[in-house]
ROKEVO-943656 format. One record per residue (C-alpha): residue in three letters; z, x, y. Coordinates in steps of 0.001 Angstrom, whole numbers, plus 500000, padded with zeros to 6 digits. Each point is the difference from the previous one (the first is absolute). Example, Ala and Ser with C-alpha at 12.3 -4.5 7.8 and 13.67 -1.06 7.14 Angstrom:
2
ala507800512300495500ser499340501370503440
***
This chain:
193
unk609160300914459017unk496965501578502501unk497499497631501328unk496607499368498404unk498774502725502625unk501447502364499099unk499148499910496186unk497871503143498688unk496501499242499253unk500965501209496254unk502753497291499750unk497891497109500897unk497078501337497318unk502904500223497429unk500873496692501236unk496387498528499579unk499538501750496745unk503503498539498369unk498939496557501113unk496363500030498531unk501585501101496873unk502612497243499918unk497738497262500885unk497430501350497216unk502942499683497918unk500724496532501005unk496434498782498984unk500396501442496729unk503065498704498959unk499440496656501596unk496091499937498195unk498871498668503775unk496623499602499942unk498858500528503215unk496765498668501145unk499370499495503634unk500641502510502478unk499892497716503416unk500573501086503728unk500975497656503062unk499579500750503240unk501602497543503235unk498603498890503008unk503540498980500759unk501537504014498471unk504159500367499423unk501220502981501035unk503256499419498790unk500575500534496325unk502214497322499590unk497976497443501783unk497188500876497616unk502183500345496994unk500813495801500455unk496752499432500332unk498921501292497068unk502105497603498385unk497700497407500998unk497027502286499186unk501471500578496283unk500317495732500132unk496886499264500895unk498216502461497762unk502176498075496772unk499292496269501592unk496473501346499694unk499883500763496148unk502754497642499662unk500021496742502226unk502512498131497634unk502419501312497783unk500785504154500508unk499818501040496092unk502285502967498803unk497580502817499992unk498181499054502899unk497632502519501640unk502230502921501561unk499536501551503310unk500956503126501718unk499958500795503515unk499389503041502333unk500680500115503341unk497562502810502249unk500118500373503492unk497176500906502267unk500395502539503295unk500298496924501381unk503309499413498910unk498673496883498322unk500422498860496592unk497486499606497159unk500511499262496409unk498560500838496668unk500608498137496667unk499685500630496561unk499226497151497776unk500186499035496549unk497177497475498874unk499293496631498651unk497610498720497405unk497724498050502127unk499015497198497575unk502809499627499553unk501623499895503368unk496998497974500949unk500406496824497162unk503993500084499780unk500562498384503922unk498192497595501972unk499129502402502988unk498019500174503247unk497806503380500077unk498319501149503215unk496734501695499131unk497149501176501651unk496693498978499818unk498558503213498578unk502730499854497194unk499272496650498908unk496006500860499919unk501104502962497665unk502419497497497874unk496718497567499789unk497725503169499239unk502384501566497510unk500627503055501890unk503420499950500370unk503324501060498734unk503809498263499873unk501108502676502124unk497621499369502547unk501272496563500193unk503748500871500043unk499509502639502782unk497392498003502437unk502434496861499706unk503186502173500068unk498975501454503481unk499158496830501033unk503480498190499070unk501424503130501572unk497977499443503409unk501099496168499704unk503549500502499712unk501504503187501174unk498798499521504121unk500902503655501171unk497195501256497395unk496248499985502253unk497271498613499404unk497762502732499857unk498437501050496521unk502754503358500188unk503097497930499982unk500327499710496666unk498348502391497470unk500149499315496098unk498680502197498009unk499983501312496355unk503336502389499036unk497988502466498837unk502008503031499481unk503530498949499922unk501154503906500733unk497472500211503084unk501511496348500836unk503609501321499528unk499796503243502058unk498051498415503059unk502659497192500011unk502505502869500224unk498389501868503121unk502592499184502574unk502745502044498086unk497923503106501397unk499814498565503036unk503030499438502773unk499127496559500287unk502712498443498381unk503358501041498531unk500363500864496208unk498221496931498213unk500337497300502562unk496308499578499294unk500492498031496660unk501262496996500131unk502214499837497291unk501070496400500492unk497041498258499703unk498273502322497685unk500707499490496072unk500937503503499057
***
């Protein structure tokens, strides 16, 4: 077996290219329903995969506690996680995320939401939407409760899916890259695939 390094630049495109295909394949025949594309950056950055890898198991439970603080139903929001690394040698991740209704997530559970005050104006004033709720109090539950994330309005970064292809691909970059080995950078353990 040769070393990462010494892969041709052709192999790791096929290797990109085979993977974008499966995982489009994946959403398809698992009708996932992704909604939120969301980055987050660390003050406190892993460089080791498996270090960050465990700690996305927290991530992954503290994103459910969020839409679910009781009782985890069945078909519970899924999650999938990508793992990027910077020149730094420090670790990033991005997530794709399936949606909630959001009256519905907001009259099933007695919950604490941390809003600002220019969202609640708009909620008062009528110019608002459910995601902007979900999203504004997701990144700040995410702030709360995973500590390595900063402070800083970069640290976390939900936003709309938009094109799930686009979405797919970019998640997919470090296969063209020598930055990691094969497809270290999903994280097939705490991702539902």
């Amino acid at each position: 077996m040769s070393s990462p390094c010494h892969v041709s630049k052709q192999k790791r495109d096929n290797n990109r290219e085979v993977t974008e295909e499966w995982l489009e394949e994946v959403i398809s025949s698992k009708n996932l329903k992704f909604r939120y594309f969301i980055t987050l950056s660390f003050s406190k950055a892993q460089t080791s995969l498996i270090s960050q890898y465990l700690d996305n198991r927290h991530i992954k439970k503290v994103i459910l506690d969020f839409f679910y603080p009781n009782k985890k139903p069945s078909n519970k929001v899924r999650v999938w996680f990508f793992v990027e690394r910077h020149l730094t040698g420090c670790l990033h991740l991005h997530l794709l995320m399936e949606g909630i209704d959001g009256l519905s997530w907001m009259t099933e559970n007695n919950r604490k939401v941390s809003l600002s005050k220019t969202t609640l104006y708009n909620i008062v004033s009528r110019d608002f939407s459910m995601d902007d709720v979900i999203t504004e109090a997701l990144t700040n539950h995410l702030k709360t409760y995973v500590k390595r994330l900063g402070t800083g309005k970069q640290s976390v970064d939900i936003r709309s899916i938009g094109n799930i292809r686009q979405r797919v691909q970019y998640v997919n970059k470090s296969l063209s890259s020598l930055g990691f080995n094969q497809w270290e950078h999903i994280d097939f353990q705490n991702s539902d695939l």
